[in-house]
N, C-alpha and C positions, 0 to 999 in steps of 0.2 A: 504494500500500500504506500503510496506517494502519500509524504506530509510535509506542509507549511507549519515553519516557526517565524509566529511576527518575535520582535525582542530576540534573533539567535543571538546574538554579539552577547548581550546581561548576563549577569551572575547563574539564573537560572538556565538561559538557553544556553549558554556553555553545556550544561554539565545535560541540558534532556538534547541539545543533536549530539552529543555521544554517547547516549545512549540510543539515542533512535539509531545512530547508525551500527552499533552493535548490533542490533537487533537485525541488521538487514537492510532497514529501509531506505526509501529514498527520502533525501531532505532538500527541502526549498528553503535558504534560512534568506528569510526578510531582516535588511540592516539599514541604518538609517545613517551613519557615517565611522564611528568608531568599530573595526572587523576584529580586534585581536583574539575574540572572545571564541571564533570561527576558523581564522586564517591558518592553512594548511589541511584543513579538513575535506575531506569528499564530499562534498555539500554542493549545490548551485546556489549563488551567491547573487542577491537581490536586493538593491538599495531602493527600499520603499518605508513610504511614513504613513502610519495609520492613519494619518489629518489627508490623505490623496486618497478619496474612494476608487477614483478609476485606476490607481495603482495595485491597491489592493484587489480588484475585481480581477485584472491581469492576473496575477501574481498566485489568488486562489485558483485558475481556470487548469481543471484538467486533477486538482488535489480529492484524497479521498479524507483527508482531514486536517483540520486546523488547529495547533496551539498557541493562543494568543495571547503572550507575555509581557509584550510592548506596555511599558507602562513609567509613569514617572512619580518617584517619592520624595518626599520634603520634609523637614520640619520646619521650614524658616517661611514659612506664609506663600505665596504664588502671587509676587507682584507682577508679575509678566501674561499672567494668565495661561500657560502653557503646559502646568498642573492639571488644570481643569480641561483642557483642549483634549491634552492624552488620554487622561481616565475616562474621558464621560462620551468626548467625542469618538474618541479612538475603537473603543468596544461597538461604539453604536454603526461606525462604518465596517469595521470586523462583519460584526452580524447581517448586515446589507450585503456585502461582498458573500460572504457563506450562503445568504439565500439566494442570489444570483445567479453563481457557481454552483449549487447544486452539492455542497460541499456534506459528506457525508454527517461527520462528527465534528464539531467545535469543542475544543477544550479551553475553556476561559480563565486565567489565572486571577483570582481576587487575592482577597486577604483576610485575617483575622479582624483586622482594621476596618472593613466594611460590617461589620458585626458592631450593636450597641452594643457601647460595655457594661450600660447599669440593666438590672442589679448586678454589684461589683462581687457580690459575694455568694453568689450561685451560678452552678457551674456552667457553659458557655458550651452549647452544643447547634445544630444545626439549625434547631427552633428556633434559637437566639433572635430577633426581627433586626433588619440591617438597622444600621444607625440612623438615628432622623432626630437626632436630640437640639435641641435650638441651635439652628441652623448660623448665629451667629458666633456660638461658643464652639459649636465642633471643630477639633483641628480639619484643614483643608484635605489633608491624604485622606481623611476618615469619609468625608463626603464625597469624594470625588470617587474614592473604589467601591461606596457606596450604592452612589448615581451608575457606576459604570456596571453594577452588577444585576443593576436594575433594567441596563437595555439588554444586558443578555436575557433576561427574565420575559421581557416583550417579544425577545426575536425569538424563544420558545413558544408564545402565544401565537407568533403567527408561522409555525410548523419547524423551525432550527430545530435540529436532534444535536443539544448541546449538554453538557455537564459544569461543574464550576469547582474550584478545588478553591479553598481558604487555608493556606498556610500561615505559620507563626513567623516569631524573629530568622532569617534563614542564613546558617553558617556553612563555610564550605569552600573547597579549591576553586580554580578560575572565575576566582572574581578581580578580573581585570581592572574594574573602572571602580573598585570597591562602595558597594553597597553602604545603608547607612548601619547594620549591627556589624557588616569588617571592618567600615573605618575604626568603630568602635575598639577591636581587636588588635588591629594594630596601631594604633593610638599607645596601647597597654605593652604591645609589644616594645617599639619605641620607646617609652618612658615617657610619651606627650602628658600623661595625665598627671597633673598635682595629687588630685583626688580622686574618689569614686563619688557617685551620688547613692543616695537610699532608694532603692526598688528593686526590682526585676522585671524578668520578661520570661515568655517562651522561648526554648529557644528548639532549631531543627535544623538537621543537616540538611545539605541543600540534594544528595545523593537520594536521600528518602523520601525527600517533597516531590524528586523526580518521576522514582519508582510508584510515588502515590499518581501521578499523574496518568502514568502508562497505565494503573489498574483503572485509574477511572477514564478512559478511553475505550477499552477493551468490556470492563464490569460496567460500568459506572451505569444507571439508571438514567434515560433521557430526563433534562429538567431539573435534576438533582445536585445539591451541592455536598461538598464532603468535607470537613477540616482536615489539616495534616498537622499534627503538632508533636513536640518533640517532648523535655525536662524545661517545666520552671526553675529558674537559679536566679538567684539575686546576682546584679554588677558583682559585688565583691567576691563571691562563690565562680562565677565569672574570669573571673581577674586571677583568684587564687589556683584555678584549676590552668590557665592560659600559665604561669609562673611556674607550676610544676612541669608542665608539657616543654618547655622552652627554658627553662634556666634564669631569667628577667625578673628583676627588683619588677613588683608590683608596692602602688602605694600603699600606704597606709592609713590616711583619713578616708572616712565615710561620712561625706557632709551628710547632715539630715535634711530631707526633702524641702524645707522650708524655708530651711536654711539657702536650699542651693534653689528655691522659687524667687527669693529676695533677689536673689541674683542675677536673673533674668536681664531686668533693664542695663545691666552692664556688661553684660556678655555681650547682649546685641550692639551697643554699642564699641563697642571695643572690635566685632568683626565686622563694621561697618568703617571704620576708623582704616583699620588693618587691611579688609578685602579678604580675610579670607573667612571662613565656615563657620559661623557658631559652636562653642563648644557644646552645650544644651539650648534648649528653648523651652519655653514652655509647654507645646506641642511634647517632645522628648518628652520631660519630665510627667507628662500626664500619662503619658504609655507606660510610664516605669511602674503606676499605681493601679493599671487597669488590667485585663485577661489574664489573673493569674491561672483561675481555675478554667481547662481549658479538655474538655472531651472530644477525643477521636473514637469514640466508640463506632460510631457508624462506619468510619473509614476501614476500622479492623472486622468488622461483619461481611461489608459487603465486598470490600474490596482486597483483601489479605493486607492490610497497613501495617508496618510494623517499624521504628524507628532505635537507631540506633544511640549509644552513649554517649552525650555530650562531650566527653574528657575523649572519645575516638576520636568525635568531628572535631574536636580542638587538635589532636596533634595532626590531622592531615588538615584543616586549614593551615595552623601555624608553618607548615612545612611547606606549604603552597606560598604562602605569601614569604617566605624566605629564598626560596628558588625560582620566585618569579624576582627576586629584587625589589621587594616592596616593603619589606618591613626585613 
């Protein structure tokens, strides 16, 4: 079976066309300028952007399915509008093109983050109703993956045989362009960090979110979404585990959350001043406090999900991003 990857270049379509091409297949990796994620691979090689419907119509024609990864993550607000163009517009031309093309299976990559997080303290399973919490408090990634999981949800009312997978924080090799939980990682690696902050997250190898992917293409129920989630660990559990895997001073303060909320207004300004990335936002810090309790039951019923240990996917990231030069 011939399969289109929009996103092949990203952290995740690295690591699913080699796996698709393991498996055999043939792969169309849709890229939108940065290739290293791809380059040397057996793939046909396709610079298209999900904001070009008739690119994408191209690019589907002749495919027996689609994984659609192309997506863009923030914490720092979306002054450019270009957040919102990808997540919401992006999906929504995906699913035009897929009905077009006649495109058998669509695999749409969301997120946990399209999921409301309250209630904070009951566990987070498929039921969960996506996010729609006052629309001016939500961080912008949360609505936008939101909104975008929303047109796949249309484009199954009007006949798409699609599925949706909602993965957690995702750790892992080739992540080239490093994602926003590697930079994290290597951050720690480096010694960038002063401090830790208070919280945690999910976290999942990015090899497992893959392999969920493949089941739910193959298993997966028309119209169905599935989580894939990994170990809750606090940053510092984090950080401690990253220290033994690697040999690296990890810090040793743990601001408290409220402490490092004060702080907000001066971080931003300081990577405004600077040019370069916020160290937290507040965005960040509100994900550190949300989906701790996080169920893949459904993933491991229908589709054999089953992920692997954190301290694994740590030492083959950490060793990834050392022999890519990166950290």
């Amino acid at each position: 079976m011939t399969v289109a990857v929009t996103g092949a270049a990203g952290h995740v379509g690295a690591n699913l066309v080699r796996a698709l091409l393991a498996e055999g297949r043939s792969v169309r990796a849709l890229v939108r300028d940065d290739t290293r994620g791809v380059d040397g691979l057996d793939v046909e090689t396709i610079r298209a952007d999900v904001l070009d419907p008739a690119a994408l119509r191209g690019a589907f024609d002749g495919m027996d399915v689609v994984y659609h990864l192309a997506a863009r993550i923030t914490i720092a607000g979306d002054p450019g509008g270009n957040v919102a163009r990808t997540n919401i517009e992006g999906p929504r031309n995906v699913v035009s093109a897929c009905l077009d093309a006649r495109v058998k299976r669509l695999v749409h990559f969301s997120s946990i983050h399209a999921l409301s997080s309250s209630p904070a303290n009951e566990s987070i399973n498929e039921h969960r109703p996506l996010a729609a919490e006052d629309r001016g408090r939500l961080p912008i990634y949360d609505r936008t993956k939101s909104d975008g999981q929303r047109e796949v949800f249309a484009g199954i009312e009007r006949g798409l045989d699609a599925v949706i997978i909602n993965p957690t924080a995702i750790l892992g090799p080739y992540d080239y362009k490093q994602s926003a939980a590697g930079a994290a990682v290597v951050g720690i690696m480096r010694g960038e960090l002063p401090a830790l902050v208070d919280g945690g997250f999910n976290w999942v190898d990015v090899r497992d979110v893959v392999e969920g992917a493949l089941a739910a293409e193959k298993k997966g129920r028309a119209g169905e979404s599935y989580l894939l989630c990994g170990e809750w660990r606090s940053v510092r559990d984090l950080a401690v585990l990253i220290g033994e895997v690697t040999g690296v001073a990890i810090p040793r303060i743990v601001t408290p959350w409220w402490l490092a909320r004060m702080g907000v207004p001066f971080i931003t300004l300081w990577s405004v001043l600077t040019g370069t990335s916020p160290l937290y936002t507040a965005d960040s810090l509100r994900a550190l406090r949300n989906h701790r309790n996080v169920s893949c039951e459904k993933a491991r019923k229908e589709l054999g999900y089953s992920h692997r240990p954190l301290r694994e996917t740590l030492e083959v990231a950490c060793e990834w991003y050392r022999s890519a030069g990166i950290a």
